[in-house]
ZAMARGU-4260 file (C-alpha; in steps of 0.2 Angstrom, whole numbers, plus 5000, padded with zeros to 4 digits):
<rodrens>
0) 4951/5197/4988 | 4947/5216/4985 | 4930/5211/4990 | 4937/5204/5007 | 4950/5216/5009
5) 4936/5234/5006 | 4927/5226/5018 | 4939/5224/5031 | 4943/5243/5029 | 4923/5248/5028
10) 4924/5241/5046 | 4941/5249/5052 | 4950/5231/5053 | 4969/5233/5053 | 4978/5221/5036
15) 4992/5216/5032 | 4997/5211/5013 | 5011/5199/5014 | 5020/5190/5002 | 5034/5189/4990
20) 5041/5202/4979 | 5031/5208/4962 | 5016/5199/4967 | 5007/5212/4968 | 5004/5219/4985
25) 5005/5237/4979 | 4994/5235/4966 | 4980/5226/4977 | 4982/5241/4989 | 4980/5255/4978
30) 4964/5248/4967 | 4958/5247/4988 | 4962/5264/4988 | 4952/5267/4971 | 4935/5258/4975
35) 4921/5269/4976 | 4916/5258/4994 | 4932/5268/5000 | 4930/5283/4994 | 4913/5283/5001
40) 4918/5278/5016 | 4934/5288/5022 | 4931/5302/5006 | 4949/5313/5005 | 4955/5304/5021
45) 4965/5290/5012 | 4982/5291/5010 | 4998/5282/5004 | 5016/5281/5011 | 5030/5274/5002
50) 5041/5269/5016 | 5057/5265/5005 | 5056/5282/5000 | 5066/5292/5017 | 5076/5286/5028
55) 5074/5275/5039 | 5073/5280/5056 | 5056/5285/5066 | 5057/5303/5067 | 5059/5303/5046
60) 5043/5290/5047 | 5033/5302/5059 | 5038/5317/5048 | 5032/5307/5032 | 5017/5302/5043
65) 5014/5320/5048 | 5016/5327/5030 | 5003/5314/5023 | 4989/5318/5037 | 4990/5336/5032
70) 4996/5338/5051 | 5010/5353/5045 | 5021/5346/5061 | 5040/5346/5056 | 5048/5336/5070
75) 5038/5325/5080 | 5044/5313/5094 | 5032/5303/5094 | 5011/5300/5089 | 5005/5313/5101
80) 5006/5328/5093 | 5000/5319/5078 | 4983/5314/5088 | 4972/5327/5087 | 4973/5327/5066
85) 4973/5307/5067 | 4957/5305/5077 | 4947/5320/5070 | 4939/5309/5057 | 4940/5291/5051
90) 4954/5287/5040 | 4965/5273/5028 | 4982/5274/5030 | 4992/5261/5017 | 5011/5261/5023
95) 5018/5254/5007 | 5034/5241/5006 | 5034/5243/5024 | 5047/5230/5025 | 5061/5244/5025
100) 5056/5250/5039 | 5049/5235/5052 | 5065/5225/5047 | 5070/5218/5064 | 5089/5223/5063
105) 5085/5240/5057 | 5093/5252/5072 | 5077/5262/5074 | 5064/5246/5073 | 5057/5244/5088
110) 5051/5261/5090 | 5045/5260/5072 | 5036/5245/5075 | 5028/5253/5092 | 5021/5269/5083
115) 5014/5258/5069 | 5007/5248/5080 | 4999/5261/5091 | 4993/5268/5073 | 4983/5251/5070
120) 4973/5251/5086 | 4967/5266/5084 | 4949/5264/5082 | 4944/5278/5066 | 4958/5273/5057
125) 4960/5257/5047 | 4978/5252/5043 | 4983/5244/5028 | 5000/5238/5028 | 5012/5230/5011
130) 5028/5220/5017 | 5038/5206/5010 | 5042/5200/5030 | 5028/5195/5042 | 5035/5208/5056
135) 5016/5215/5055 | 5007/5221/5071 | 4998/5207/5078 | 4979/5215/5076 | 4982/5216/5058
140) 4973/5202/5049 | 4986/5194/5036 | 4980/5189/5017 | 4992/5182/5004 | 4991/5187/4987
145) 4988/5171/4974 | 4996/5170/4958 | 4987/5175/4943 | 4975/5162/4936 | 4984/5160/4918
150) 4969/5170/4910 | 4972/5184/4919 | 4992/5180/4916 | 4988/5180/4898 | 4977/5198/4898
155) 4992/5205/4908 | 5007/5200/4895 | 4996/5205/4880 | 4990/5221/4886 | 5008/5224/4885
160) 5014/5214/4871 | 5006/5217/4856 | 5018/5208/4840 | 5006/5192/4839 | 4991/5182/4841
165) 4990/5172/4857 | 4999/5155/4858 | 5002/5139/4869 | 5020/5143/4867 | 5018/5160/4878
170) 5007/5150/4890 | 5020/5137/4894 | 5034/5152/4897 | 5019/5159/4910 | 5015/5144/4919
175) 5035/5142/4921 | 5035/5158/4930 | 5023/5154/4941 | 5013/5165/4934 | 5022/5177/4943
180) 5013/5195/4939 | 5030/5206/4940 | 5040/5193/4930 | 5024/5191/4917 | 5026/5212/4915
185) 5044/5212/4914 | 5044/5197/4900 | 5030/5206/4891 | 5040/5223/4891 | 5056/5216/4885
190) 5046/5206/4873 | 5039/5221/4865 | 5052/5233/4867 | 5061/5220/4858 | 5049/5218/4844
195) 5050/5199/4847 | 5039/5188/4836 | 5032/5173/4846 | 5046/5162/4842 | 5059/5172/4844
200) 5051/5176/4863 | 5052/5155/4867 | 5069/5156/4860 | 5076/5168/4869 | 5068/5161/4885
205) 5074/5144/4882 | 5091/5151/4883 | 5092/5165/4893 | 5076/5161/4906 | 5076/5176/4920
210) 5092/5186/4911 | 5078/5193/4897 | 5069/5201/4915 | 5083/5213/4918 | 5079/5226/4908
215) 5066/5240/4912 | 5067/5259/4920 | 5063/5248/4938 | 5079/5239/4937 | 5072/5222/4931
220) 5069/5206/4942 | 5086/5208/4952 | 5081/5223/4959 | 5063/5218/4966 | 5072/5206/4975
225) 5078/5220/4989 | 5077/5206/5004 | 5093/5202/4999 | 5099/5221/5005 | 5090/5221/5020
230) 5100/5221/5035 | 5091/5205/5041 | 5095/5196/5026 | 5113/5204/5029 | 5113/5197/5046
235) 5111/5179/5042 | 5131/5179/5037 | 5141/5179/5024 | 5134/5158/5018 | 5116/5163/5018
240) 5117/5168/4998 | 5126/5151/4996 | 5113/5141/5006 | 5098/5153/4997 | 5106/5147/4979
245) 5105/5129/4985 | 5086/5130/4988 | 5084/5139/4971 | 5095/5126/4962 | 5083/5111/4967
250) 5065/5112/4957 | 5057/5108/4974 | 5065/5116/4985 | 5075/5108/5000 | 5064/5094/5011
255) 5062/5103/5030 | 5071/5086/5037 | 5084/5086/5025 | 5091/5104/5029 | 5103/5096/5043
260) 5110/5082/5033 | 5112/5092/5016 | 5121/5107/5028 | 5130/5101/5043 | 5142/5115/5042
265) 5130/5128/5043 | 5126/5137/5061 | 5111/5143/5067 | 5104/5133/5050 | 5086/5131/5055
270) 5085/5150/5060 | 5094/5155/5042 | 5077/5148/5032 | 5065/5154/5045 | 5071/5170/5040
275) 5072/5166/5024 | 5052/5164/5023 | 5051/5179/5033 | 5057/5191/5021 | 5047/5180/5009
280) 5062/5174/4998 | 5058/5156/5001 | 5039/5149/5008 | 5033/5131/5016 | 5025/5120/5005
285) 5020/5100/5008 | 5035/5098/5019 | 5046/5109/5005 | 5054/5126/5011 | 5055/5133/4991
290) 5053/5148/4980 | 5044/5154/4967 | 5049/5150/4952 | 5056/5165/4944 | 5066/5173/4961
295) 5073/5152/4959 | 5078/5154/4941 | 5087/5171/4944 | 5096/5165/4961 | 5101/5148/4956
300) 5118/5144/4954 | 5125/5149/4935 | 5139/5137/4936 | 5132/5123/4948 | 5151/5114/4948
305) 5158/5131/4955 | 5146/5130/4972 | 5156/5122/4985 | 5139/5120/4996 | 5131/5114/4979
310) 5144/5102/4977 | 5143/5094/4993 | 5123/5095/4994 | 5128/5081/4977 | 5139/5073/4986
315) 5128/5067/4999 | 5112/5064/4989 | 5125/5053/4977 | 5132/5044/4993 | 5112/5041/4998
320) 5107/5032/4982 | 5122/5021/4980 | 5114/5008/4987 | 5108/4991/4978 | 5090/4988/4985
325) 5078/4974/4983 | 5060/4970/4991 | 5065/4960/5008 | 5084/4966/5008 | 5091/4979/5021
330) 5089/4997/5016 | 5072/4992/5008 | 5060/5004/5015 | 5074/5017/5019 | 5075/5020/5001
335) 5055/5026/4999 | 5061/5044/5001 | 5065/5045/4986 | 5045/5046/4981 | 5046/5063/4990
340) 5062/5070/4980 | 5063/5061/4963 | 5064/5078/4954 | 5075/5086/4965 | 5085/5069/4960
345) 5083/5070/4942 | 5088/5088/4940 | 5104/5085/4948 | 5107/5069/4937 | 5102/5080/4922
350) 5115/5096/4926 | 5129/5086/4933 | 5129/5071/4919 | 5128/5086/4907 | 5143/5096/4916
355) 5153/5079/4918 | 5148/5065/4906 | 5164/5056/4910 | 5162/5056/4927 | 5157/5039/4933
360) 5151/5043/4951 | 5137/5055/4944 | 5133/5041/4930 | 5131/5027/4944 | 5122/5036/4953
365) 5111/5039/4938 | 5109/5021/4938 | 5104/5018/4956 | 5091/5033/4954 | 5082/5022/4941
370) 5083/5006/4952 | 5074/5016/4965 | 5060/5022/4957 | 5059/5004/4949 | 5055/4999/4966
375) 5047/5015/4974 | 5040/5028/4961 | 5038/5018/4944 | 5037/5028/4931 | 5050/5035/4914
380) 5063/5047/4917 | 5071/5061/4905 | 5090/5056/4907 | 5085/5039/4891 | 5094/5051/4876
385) 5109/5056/4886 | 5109/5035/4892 | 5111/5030/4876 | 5121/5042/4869 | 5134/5037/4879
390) 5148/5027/4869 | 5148/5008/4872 | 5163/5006/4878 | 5159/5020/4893 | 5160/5012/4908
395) 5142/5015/4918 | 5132/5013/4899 | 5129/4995/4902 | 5120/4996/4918 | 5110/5014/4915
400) 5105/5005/4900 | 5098/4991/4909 | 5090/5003/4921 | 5081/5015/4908 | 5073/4995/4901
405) 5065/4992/4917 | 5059/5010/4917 | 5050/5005/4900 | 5046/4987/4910 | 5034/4999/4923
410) 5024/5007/4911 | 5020/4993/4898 | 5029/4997/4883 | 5037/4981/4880 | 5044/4985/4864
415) 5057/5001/4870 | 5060/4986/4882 | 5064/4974/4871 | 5073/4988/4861 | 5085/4994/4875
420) 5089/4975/4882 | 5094/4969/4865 | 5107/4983/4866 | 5111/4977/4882 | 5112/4959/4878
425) 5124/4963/4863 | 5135/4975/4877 | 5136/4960/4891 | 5140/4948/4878 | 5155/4959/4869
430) 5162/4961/4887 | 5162/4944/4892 | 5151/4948/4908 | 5143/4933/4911 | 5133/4940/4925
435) 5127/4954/4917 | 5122/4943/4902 | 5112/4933/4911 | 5103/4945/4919 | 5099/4953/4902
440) 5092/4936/4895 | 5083/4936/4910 | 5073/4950/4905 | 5073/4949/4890 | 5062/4930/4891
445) 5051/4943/4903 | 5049/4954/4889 | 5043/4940/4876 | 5033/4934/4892 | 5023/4949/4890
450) 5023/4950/4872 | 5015/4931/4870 | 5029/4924/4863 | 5031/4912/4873 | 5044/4898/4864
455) 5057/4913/4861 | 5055/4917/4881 | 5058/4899/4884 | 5076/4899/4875 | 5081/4914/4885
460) 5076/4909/4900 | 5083/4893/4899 | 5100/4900/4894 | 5100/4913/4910 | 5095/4899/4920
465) 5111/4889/4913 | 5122/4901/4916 | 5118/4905/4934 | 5119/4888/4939 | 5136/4886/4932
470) 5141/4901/4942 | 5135/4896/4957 | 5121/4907/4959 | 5105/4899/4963 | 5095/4915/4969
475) 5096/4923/4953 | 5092/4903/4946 | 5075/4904/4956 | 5072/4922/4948 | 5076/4914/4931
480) 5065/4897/4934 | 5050/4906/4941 | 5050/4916/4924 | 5053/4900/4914 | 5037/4894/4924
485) 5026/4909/4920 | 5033/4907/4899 | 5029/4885/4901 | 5014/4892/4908 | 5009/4904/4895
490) 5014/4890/4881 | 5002/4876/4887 | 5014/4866/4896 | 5004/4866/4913 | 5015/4852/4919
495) 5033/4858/4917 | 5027/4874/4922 | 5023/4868/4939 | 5038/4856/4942 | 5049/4873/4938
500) 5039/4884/4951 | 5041/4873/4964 | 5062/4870/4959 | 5062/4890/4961 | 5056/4888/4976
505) 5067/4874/4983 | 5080/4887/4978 | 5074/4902/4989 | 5077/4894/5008 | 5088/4908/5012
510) 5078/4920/5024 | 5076/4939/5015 | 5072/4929/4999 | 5051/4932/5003 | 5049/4943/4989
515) 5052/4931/4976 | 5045/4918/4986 | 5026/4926/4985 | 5033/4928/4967 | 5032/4911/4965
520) 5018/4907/4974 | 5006/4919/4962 | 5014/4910/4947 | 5007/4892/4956 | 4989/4901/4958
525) 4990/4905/4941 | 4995/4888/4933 | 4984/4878/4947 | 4970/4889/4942 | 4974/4885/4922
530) 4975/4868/4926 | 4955/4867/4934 | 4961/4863/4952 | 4953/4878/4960 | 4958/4871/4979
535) 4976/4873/4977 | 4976/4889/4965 | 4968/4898/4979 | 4978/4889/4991 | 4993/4897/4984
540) 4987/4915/4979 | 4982/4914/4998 | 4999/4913/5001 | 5006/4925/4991 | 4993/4937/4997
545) 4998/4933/5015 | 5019/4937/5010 | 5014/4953/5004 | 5002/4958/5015 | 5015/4954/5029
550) 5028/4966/5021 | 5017/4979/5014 | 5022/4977/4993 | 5008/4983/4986 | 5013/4979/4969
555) 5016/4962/4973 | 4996/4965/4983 | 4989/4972/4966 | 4994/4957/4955 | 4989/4945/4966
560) 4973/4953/4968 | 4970/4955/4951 | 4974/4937/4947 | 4963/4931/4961 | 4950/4942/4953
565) 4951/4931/4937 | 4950/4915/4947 | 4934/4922/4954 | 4925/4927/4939 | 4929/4909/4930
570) 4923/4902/4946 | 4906/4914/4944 | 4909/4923/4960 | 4908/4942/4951 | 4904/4952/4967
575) 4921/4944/4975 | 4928/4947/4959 | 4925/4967/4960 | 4932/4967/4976 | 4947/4960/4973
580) 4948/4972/4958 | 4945/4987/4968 | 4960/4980/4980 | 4970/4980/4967 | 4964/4997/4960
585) 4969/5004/4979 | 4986/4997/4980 | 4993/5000/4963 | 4984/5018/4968 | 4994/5021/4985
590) 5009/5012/4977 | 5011/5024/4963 | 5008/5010/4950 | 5001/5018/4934 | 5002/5002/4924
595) 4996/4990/4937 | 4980/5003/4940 | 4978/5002/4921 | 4979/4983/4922 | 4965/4984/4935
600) 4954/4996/4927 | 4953/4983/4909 | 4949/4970/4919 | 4935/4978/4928 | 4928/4984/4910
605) 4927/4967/4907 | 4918/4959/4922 | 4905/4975/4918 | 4902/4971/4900 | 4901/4952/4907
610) 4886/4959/4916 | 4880/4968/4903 | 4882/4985/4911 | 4889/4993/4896 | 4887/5011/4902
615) 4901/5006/4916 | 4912/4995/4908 | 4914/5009/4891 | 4919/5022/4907 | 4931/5009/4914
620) 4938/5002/4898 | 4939/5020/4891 | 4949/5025/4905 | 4961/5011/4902 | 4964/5014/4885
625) 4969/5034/4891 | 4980/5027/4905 | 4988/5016/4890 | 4990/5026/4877 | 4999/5041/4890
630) 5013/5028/4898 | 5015/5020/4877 | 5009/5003/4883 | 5004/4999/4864 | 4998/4983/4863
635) 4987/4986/4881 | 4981/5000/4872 | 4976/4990/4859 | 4969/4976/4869 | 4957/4987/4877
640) 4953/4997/4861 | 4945/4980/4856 | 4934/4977/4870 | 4928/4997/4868 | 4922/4992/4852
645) 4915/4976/4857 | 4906/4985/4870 | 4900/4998/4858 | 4893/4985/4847 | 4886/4973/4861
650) 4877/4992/4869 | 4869/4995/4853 | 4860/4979/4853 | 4855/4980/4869 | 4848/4994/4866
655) 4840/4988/4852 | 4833/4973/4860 | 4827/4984/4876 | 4816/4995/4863 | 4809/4979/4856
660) 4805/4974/4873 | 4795/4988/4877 | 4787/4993/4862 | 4781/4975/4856 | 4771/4965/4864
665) 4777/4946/4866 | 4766/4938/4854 | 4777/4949/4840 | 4791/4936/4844 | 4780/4920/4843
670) 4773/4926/4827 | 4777/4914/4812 | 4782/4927/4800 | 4791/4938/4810 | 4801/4922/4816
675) 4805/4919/4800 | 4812/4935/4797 | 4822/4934/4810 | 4830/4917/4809 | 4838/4925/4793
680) 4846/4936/4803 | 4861/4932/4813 | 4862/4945/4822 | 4844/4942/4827 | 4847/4923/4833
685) 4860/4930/4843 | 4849/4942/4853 | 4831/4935/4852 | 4838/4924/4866 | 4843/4939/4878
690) 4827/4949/4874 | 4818/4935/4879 | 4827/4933/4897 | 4832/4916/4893 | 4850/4909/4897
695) 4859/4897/4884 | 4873/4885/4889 | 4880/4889/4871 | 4876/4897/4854 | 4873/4879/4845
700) 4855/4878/4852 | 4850/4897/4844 | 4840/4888/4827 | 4830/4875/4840 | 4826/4888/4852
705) 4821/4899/4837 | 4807/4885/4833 | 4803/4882/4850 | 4799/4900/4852 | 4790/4899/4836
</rodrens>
């Protein structure tokens, strides 16, 4: 930037240094001023103004200009007297914090803004010009300062800091501030003023955050943030400062769309956060109008229940989310936004259920965020210990503890699953809900389902199947008998397991039901395809492929791929087999589906190592085991850990057997005492087949074709 910025000036291009407080604008412009290219260039003819240092009117600016030019003229009017000492050599001019005097409202602005604008087409002179509001003269070409890359963060707090060795702990408070330069100054001066050891430092920042930056001879954090003195700011109205903590309440800021829906009673609304990025208190970002997060911490609300605007942005999110969605039903594809604002969501759940456990609006809608990112954005939340910590017998701990089990359902950790619908179980059945128990049994055989226990599945499905027939519900009976069919299934009982898929589908007529039609569908590819009857496994796969395809549920897409993937590689189709793999890998991709991708990825290891490309199925089944091992799907984790070493032990054959190949000459393998070697050697009669490029129909035949070769 000081490379691109020298050279501007070198050429007598007009800049403009724009951005947020404390990120360094003034700094960048005076190492400009230092550079030996500058100096070179313009010699004793740079000079600085600090225009928050007079008042602000243009016959102050004029006189400040004149005293800086060495022109001796007390009173100017206006830039011509000034002219003959402004264009008598080539010359850098940086106006400094020249937001205070450009600000739009200021009385004296426009005929500020003419004479620095005159000054920056002035053709010996290069104008450099530091502002938190983009009211710059339209020649001037506009950089924005970056943060700091976190090495450099971490050389500017310890140059300051000096009571320890370097630490991750100090890094993670950096990367929280965004790596803010000012606030990493300010936090290192209070740190060492303070003679703060490491952990005392995270400590106090854990519980005071921006408070600890207030300290310091420049008046701390608060008072870098002037925009909110200037009369443009002051302009906006007396709710502006409500709206602005709003925006630095939410992690992400506000959506753009969402700013008339979230503030209805708000005028002029869409001009308020223009002008809030123009005197750079809030920027655009994917969509986001947000803030860094250090000038967000400082301006957020410190008692978010004592906002009125805060309160009613809740309300309405609150109101959004209380609705039941499922794949197919109404409301469905309405409720995808919350794949954009699922943290803005989970830090409003996290203050209020904290400011309000009792309350049981903010708890239900805790319980309907989780449904949605079941269904939209699967992945944990961070609300599980203050789920279950909930007493019992609170009214909303049923259902956010069924909710946080599907959350462990999406990433493949079937034993928190299990764990958390035990508890549920044991709740539904102390309350006498027999709707909520069944649905919990339901689950529960899906759990067992997944762990390979099939017979236990059986019983709890059965049981949820029982009880939704008696009350009358035979949608959530088809739900029930198409997991019952996938258990039958898994224990070897092909036959039943049909007869039950096709009862749960008898039982879903009712248009809107597709979702767990195609369900059931997959389920008959799977058994057909068990069963040897190729035809009508793909038959029905075909199907379920169609379903989802028709209605865009890409989980549903990725599981039917994948299982259409396994039908093709029994069939010994393995090209049509990657590609249904690499379908899959693409939707659980677009759909967010961490597990499902993980799924993919293990069975593309093994068709690789099938083909005896171990190099790509280690990379595949590698990655499988990482994805695993970060969502706490254990026993995929361990799954896949077994073919890595299989594959390492098959590779080092291989490679064996490939360095035989072409270092010994065939005869070497015919060879009656070598054979004889070898035939003592399992290991050997399992590879001397391979290395001699023949193909066994089964391992039986390895002592005969020994002798053969012999």
């Amino acid at each position: 930037m000081i490379e691109k910025i020298v050279d501007f000036a070198e050429h007598l291009t007009p800049i403009a240094l724009v951005g947020a407080a404390g990120i360094g604008k003034t700094s960048v412009a005076l190492t400009v001023l230092h550079d030996y290219r500058i100096k070179r260039r313009f010699g004793v003819n740079c000079r600085f103004i600090r225009c928050d240092k007079f008042p602000v009117s243009l016959p102050n600016f004029l006189r400040r200009l004149s005293e800086a030019i060495g022109a001796s003229i007390e009173n100017p009017e206006d830039l011509t007297p000034l002219r003959p000492f402004l264009t008598s050599s080539d010359m850098l001019i940086v106006l400094d914090n020249a937001e205070s005097i450009l600000d739009p409202h200021v009385t004296s602005a426009k005929e500020i803004y003419a004479a620095v604008e005159e000054l920056s087409q002035l053709d010996n002179i290069c104008l450099c010009i530091t502002s938190r509001i983009y009211t710059v003269p339209p020649d001037c070409k506009w950089l924005a300062i970056p943060m700091l890359s976190i090495e450099a963060a971490c050389d500017t707090f310890y140059r300051i800091y000096q009571h320890g060795e370097r630490s991750n702990l100090i890094n993670n408070i950096l990367n929280q501030l965004d790596l803010h330069p000012l606030s990493i100054t300010l936090l290192a001066t209070a740190a060492h003023h303070n003679g703060w050891g490491v952990d005392r430092l995270a400590s106090e920042w854990n519980k005071h955050r921006t408070d600890i930056l207030q300290m310091g001879h420049t008046g701390g954090l608060a008072a870098t943030i002037g925009s909110l003195s200037s009369l443009t700011f002051q302009e906006l109205g007396p709710d502006a400062r409500d709206v602005l903590g709003v925006v630095a309440f939410f992690p992400q800021g506000i959506y753009e769309s969402n700013i008339d829906w979230l503030f209805p009673t708000i005028a002029d609304r869409e001009n308020m956060f223009d002008k809030f990025c123009v005197l750079s208190l809030a920027y655009r970002s994917d969509g986001f109008i947000t803030m860094l997060a250090p000038i967000r911490d400082h301006l957020s609300p410190k008692d978010p229940a004592s906002s009125p605007l805060l309160c009613s942005a809740r309300d309405r999110y609150f109101s959004r989310l209380s609705v039941s969605i499922e794949p197919g039903e109404p409301g469905f594809e309405e409720a995808r936004w919350i794949t954009l604002e699922d943290g803005n969501v989970e830090h409003l759940l996290d203050v209020f259920t904290t400011i309000d456990a009792a309350s049981g609006g903010v708890w239900g809608a805790c319980g309907y965020f989780m449904e949605h990112l079941h269904w939209h954005k699967r992945r944990l939340v961070m609300l599980g210990p203050k789920i279950e910590a909930l007493a019992d017998d609170h009214h909303s701990k049923l259902e956010c503890l069924f909710q946080l089990s599907r959350s462990f359902q999406v990433v493949g950790n079937h034993a928190e699953r299990k764990r958390l619908l035990a508890h549920t179980l044991k709740l539904s059945r102390e309350q006498g809900d027999d709707r909520q128990l069944a649905r919990a049994l339901r689950h529960l055989s899906n759990v067992y389902l997944q762990m390979g226990l099939f017979k236990e599945g059986i019983e709890q499905a059965k049981e949820a199947s029982e009880i939704y027939e008696r009350l009358g519900d035979t949608v959530e009976q088809a739900w029930c008998l198409g997991g019952l069919a996938q258990l039958l299934h898994g224990d070897g009982q092909l036959d039943d397991a049909e007869e039950v898929a096709f009862r749960a589908i008898d039982h879903l007529r009712e248009k809107g039901k597709e979702y767990r039609v195609c369900t059931c569908h997959r389920i008959l590819g799977i058994i057909y395809h068990s069963k040897g009857d190729t035809k009508k496994a793909v038959h029905h796969l075909v199907v379920a492929l169609e379903i989802a395809t028709a209605f865009n549920w890409l989980n549903l897409l990725s599981w039917t791929r994948l299982s259409m993937a396994r039908l093709s590689s029994d069939e010994g189709r393995i090209d049509d087999a990657h590609a249904h793999v690499e379908q899959a890998k693409l939707h659980a991709t677009n759909d967010n589906d961490t597990y499902s991708l993980a799924r993919a990825t293990w069975l593309q290891a093994e068709l690789w190592h099938g083909q005896h490309r171990f190099g790509e199925a280690k990379s595949e089944a590698s990655r499988a085991v990482e994805i695993f091992e970060k969502l706490g799907a254990a026993d995929d984790a361990e799954g896949v850990g077994k073919l890595l070493q299989q594959i390492d032990l098959d590779a080092c054959e291989s490679d064996d057997d490939g360095e035989l190949l072409t270092t010994v000459p065939l005869f070497v393998f015919i060879d009656s005492s070598f054979s004889d070697k070898a035939a003592k050697s399992e290991s050997w009669l399992r590879r001397l087949p391979r290395a001699l490029g023949m193909q066994l129909a089964n391992a039986s035949s390895l002592h005969s074709t020994s002798r053969r070769v012999r």
